[in-house]
LUMKE-466692 format. One record per residue (C-alpha): x, y negated, z; chain; residue number from 1. Coordinates in Angstrom, 1 decimal, m for minus. Layout:
N
+--------+--------+--------+---+-----+
:   east :  north :     up : c :   k :
+--------+--------+--------+---+-----+
:      X :      Y :      Z : A : NUM :
...
+--------+--------+--------+---+-----+
//
This chain:
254
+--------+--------+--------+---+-----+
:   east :  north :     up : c :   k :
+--------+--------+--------+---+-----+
:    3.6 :  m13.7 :   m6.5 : A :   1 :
:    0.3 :  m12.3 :   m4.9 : A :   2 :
:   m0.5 :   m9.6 :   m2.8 : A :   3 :
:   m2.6 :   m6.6 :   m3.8 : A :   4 :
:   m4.5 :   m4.2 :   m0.9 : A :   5 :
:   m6.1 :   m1.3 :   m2.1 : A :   6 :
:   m8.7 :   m0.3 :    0.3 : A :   7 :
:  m11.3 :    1.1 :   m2.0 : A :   8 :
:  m11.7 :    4.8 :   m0.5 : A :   9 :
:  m13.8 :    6.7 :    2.3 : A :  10 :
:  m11.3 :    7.9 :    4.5 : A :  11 :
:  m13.1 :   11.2 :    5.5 : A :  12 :
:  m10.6 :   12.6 :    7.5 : A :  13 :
:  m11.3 :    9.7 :   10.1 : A :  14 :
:  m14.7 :   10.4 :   10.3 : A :  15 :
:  m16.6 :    9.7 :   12.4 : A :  16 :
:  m14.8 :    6.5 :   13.1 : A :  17 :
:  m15.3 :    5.9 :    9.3 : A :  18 :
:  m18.9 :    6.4 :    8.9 : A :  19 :
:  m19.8 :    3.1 :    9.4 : A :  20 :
:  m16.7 :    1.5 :    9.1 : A :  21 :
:  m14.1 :    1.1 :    6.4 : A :  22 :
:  m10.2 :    2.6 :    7.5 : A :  23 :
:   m8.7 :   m0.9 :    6.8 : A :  24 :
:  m11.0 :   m2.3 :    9.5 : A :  25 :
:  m10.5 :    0.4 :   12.2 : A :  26 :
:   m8.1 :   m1.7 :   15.0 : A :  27 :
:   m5.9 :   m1.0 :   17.3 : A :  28 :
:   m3.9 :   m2.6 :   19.8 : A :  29 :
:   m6.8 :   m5.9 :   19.1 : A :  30 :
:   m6.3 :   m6.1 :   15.4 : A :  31 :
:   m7.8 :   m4.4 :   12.6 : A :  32 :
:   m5.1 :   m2.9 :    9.9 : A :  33 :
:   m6.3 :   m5.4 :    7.1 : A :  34 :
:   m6.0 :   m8.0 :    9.8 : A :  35 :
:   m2.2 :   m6.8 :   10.4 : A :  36 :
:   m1.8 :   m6.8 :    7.0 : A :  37 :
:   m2.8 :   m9.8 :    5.7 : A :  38 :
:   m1.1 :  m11.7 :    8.7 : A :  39 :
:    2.3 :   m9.9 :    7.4 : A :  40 :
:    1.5 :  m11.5 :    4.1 : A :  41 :
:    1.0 :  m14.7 :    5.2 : A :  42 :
:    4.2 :  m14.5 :    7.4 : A :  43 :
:    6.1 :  m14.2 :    3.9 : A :  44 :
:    4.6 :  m16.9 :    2.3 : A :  45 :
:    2.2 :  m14.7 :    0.4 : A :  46 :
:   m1.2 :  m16.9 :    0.2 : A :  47 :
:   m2.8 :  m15.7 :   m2.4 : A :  48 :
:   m4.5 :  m12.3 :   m2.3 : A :  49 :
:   m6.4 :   m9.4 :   m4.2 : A :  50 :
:   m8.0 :   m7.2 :   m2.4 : A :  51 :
:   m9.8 :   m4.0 :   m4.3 : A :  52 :
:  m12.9 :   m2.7 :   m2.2 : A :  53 :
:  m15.3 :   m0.2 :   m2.7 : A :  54 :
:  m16.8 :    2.1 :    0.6 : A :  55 :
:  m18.7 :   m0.5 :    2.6 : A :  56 :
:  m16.7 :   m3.3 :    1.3 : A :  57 :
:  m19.5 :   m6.0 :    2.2 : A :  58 :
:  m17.9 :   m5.2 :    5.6 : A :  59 :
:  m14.4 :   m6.0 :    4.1 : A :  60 :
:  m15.9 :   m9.6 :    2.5 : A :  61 :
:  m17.4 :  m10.5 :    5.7 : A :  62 :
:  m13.9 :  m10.0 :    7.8 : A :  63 :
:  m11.7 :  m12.2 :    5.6 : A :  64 :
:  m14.4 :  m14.8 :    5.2 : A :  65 :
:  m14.8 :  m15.0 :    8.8 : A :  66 :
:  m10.9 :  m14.5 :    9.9 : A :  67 :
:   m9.3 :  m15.6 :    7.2 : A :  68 :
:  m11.1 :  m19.0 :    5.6 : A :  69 :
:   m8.1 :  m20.6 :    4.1 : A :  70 :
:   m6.3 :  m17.8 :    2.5 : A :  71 :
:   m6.3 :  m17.4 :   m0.8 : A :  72 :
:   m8.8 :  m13.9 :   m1.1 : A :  73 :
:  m10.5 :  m12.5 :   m4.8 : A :  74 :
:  m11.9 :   m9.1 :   m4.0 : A :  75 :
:  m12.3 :   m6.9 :   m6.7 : A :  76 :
:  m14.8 :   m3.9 :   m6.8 : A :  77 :
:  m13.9 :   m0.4 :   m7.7 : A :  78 :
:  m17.4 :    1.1 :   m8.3 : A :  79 :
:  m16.6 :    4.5 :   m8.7 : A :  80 :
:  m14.2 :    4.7 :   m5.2 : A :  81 :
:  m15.9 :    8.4 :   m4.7 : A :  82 :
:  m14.9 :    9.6 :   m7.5 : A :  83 :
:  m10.8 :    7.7 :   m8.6 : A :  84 :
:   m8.0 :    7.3 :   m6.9 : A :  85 :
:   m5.8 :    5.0 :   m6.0 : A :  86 :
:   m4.1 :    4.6 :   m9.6 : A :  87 :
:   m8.0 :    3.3 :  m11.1 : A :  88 :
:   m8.3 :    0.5 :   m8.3 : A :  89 :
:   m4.4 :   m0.5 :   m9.1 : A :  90 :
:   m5.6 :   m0.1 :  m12.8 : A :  91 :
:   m8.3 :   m2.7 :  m11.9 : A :  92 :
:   m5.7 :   m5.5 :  m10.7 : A :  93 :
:   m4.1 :   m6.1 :  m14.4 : A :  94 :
:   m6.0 :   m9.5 :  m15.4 : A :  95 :
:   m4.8 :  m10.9 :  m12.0 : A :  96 :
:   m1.6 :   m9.8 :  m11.4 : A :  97 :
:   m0.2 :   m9.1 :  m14.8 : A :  98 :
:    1.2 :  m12.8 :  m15.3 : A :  99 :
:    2.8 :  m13.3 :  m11.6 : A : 100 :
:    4.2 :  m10.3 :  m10.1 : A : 101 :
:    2.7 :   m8.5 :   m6.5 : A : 102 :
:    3.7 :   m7.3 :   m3.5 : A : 103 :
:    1.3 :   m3.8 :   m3.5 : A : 104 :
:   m0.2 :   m2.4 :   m0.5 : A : 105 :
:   m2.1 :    0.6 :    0.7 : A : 106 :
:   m4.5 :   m0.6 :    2.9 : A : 107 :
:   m4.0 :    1.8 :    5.8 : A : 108 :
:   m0.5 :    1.0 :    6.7 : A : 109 :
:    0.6 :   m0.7 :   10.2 : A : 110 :
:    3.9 :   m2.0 :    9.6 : A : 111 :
:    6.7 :   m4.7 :   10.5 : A : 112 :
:    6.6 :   m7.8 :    8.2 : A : 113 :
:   10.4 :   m7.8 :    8.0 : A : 114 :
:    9.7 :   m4.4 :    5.4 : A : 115 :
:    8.1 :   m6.5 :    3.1 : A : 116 :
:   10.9 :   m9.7 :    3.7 : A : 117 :
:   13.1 :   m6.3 :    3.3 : A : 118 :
:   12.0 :   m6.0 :   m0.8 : A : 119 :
:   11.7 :   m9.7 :   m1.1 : A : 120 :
:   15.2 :  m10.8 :    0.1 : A : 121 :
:   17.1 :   m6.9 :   m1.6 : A : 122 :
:   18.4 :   m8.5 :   m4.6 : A : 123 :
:   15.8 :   m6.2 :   m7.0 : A : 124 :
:   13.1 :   m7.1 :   m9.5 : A : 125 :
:   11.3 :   m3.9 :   m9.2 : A : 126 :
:   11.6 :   m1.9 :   m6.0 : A : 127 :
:    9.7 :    0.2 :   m3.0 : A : 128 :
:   10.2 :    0.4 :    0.8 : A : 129 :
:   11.5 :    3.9 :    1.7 : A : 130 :
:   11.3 :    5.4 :    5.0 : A : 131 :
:   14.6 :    7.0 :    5.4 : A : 132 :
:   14.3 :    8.6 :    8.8 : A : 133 :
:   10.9 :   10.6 :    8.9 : A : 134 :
:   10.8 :   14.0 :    8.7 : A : 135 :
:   10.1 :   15.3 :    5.5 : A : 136 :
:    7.5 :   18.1 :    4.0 : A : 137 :
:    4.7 :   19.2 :    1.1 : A : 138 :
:    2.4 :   16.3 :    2.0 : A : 139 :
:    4.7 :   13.0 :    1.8 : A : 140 :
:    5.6 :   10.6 :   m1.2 : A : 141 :
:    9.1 :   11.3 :   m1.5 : A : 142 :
:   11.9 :    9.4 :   m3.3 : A : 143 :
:   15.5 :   10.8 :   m5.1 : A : 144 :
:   17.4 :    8.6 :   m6.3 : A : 145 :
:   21.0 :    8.0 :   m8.4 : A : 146 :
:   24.2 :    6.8 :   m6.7 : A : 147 :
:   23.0 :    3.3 :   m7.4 : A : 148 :
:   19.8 :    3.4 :   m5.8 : A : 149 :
:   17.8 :    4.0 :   m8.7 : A : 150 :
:   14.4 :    5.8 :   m8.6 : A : 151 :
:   15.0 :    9.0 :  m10.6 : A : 152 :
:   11.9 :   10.7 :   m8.9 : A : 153 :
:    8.7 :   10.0 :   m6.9 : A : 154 :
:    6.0 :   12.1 :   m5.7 : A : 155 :
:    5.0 :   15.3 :   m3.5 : A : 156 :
:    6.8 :   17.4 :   m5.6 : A : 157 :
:   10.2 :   15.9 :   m5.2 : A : 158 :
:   11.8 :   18.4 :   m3.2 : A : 159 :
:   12.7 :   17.2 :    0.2 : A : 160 :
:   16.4 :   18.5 :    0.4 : A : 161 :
:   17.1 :   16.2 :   m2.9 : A : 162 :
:   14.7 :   13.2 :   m1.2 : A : 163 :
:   16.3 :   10.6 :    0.9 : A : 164 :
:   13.4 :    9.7 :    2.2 : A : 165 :
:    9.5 :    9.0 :    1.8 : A : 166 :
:    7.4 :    5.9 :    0.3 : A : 167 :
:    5.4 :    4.0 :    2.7 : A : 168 :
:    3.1 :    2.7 :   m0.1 : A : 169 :
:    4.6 :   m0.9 :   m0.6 : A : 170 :
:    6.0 :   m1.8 :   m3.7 : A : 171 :
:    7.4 :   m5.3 :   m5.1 : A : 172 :
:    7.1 :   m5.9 :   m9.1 : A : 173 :
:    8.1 :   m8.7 :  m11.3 : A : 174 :
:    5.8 :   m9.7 :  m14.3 : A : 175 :
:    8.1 :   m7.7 :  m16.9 : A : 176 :
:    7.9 :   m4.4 :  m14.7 : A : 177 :
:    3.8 :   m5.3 :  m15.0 : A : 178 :
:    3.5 :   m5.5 :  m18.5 : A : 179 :
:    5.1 :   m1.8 :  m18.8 : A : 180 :
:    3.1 :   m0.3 :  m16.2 : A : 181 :
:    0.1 :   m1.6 :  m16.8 : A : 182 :
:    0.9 :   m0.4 :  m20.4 : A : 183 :
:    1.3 :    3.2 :  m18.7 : A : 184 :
:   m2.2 :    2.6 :  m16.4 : A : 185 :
:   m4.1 :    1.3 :  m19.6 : A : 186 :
:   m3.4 :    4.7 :  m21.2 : A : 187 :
:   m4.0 :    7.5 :  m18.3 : A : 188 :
:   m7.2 :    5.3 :  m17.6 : A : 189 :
:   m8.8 :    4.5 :  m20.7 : A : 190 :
:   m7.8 :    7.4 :  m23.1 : A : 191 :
:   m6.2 :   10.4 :  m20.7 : A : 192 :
:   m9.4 :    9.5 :  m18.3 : A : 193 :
:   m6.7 :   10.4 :  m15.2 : A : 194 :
:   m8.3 :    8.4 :  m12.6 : A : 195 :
:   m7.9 :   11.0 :   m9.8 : A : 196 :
:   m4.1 :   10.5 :   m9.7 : A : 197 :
:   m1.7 :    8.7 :   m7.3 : A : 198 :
:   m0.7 :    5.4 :   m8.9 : A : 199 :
:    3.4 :    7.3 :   m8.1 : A : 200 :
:    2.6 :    9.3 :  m11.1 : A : 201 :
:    2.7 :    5.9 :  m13.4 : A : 202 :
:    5.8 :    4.6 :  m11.7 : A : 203 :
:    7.5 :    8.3 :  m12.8 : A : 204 :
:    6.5 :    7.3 :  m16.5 : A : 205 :
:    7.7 :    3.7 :  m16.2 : A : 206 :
:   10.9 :    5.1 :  m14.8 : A : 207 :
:   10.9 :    8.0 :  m17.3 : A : 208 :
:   10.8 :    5.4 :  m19.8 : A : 209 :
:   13.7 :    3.3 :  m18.9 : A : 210 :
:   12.2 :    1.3 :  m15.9 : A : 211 :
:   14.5 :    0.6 :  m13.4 : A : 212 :
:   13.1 :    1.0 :   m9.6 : A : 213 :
:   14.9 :    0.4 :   m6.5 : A : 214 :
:   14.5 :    2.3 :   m3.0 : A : 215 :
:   14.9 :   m0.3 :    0.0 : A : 216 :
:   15.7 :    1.6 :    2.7 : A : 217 :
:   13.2 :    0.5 :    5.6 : A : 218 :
:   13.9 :    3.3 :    8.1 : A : 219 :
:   15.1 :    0.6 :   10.9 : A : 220 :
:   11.6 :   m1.1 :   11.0 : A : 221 :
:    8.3 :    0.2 :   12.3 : A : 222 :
:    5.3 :    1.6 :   10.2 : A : 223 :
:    2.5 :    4.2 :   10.2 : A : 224 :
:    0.1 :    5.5 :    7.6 : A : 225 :
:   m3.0 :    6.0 :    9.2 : A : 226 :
:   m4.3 :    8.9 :    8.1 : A : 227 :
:   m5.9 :   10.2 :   11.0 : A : 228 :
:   m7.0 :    9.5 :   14.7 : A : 229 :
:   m3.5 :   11.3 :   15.6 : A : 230 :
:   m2.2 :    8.6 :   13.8 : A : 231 :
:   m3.9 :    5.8 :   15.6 : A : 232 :
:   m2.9 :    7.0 :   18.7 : A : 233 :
:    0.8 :    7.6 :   17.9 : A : 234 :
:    0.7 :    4.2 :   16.2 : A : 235 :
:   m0.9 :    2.4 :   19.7 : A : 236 :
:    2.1 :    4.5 :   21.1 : A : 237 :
:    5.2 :    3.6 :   19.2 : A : 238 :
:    4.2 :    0.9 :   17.0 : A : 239 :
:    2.5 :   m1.7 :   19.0 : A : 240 :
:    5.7 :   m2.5 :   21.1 : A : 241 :
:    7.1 :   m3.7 :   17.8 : A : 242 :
:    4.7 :   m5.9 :   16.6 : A : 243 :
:    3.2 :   m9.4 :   17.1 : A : 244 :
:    0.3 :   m9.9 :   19.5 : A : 245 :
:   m3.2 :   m9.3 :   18.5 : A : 246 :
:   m5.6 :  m12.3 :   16.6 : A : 247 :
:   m8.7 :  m10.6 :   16.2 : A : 248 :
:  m10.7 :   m7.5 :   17.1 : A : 249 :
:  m10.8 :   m5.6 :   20.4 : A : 250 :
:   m9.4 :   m1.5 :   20.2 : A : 251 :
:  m11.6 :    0.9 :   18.7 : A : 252 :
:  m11.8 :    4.1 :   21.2 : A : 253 :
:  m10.7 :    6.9 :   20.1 : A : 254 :
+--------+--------+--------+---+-----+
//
C-alpha cells in the first residue's frame, strides 16, 4: 500500500504566510504539517510515498530530501495547480497507485496517527475517516450513510441534519476500488475536462455505481484542517497536547 499527499495548491487564504512558503510546510508546535504527516505514515508502516506538488514545490523536494533520506518519496507535478483541483492531482497518481492500493491525504491536515491505524485495522476495503463530533455547516465535506455504514452521500451539499458527520480528507482504497475510480477520474478529466472539482464528487459516482464505501468514525482522535491562521492557532491550542513531540522545524509566528 502507498501513501498519497496532495499538496499541489496556493493556499491564498494563508497569505501572507503562504507567499513564500507552501501550506504543507507552514509548522507548528516545531514540525511542519508534511513533516507530521509523513511521520504518521511511517508510524503505520507506510514507507513508500507519492507526493503531488505544484506551488513552490522545489521547497517541498528539498524538505523530504533533507528530513526524510530513507523513505520511500516519488513526487509528482501537477503543472496546472492554479487552475485544477484536487480531483486532477488525485487523477495524476493512477500509474503509481492503481496496482497497490493508498492511504490518501490532503496535505493540510494535523491529525493523530491512530486515524489512519483506525481505517487500516476497521475490517473495510474501501473506506474514509469521519469526524463525528464537529459542528456541522454549508462549508464542510459531509457524510450520510445506510444503517450499515455505507457511504450513500458525500459532499457540501449533503444536508447536515441527514450527515453524521464530516470527512477529514483521508481515505483507504484497495486496488479493485482503484480500477473503478480511476475509471470515473479518467472520464471527468480527459473528456468532461472537470478538473476544478473535489475528488468527493468521483467517490459519489463510484458509490452511485455500486461501490461500497465505509465511514470510520474518528471523532475520539485529534485533527484539524488548516485552512487558515485561526486554524493554526486553534490547532497549537487543542491539538498539540495530543500529539508526539516535534522532529523538525521551529514555530512559524503567527
Amino acid at each position: 500500500m502507498k501513501g498519497v499527499i496532495l499538496a499541489a495548491g496556493i493556499s491564498s487564504r494563508l497569505r501572507p504566510l503562504t507567499d513564500t512558503t507552501p501550506k504543507c510546510l507552514l509548522s507548528i508546535g516545531g514540525e511542519t504539517i508534511l513533516g507530521r504527516t509523513l511521520n504518521n505514515l511511517t508510524a503505520c508502516g507506510i514507507r513508500d510515498v507519492v507526493i503531488v506538488g505544484g506551488y513552490l514545490e522545489d521547497q517541498l523536494r528539498s524538505y523530504v530530501s533533507g528530513n526524510f533520506p530513507g523513505l520511500g518519496v516519488k513526487f509528482l507535478t501537477n503543472e496546472v495547480y492554479a487552475s485544477t483541483n484536487n480531483i486532477y492531482s488525485l487523477w495524476l497518481t493512477k500509474p503509481d497507485v492503481l496496482e497497490h492500493g493508498m492511504i490518501l491525504l490532503d496535505s493540510d491536515i494535523i491529525f493523530e496517527d491512530r486515524i489512519i491505524q483506525a481505517l487500516v485495522r476497521s475490517g473495510y476495503d474501501n473506506c474514509l475517516a469521519v469526524n463525528t463530533k464537529t459542528r456541522l455547516g454549508d462549508e464542510e465535506i459531509k457524510v450520510a450513510v445506510d444503517r450499515h455504514n455505507r457511504i450513500h452521500a458525500i459532499s457540501k451539499d449533503v444536508p447536515p441534519g441527514g450527515a453524521i458527520g464530516e470527512s477529514i480528507g483521508i481515505e483507504l482504497f484497495a486496488p479493485s476500488m482503484l480500477k473503478t475510480l480511476f475509471d470515473v477520474l479518467d472520464r471527468k478529466i480527459v473528456h468532461e475536462k472537470a478538473v476544478n472539482e473535489f475528488y468527493e464528487a468521483a467517490f459519489q459516482e463510484v458509490i452511485d455505481r455500486g461501490g461500497e464505501i465505509y465511514a470510520v468514525d474518528v471523532g475520539m482522535y485529534k485533527a484539524i484542517e488548516i485552512d487558515t491562521v485561526e486554524d493554526l492557532l486553534a490547532a497549537e491550542k487543542d491539538i498539540l497536547p495530543y500529539l508526539p513531540p516535534s522532529k523538525t522545524a521551529p514555530t512559524i509566528k503567527t
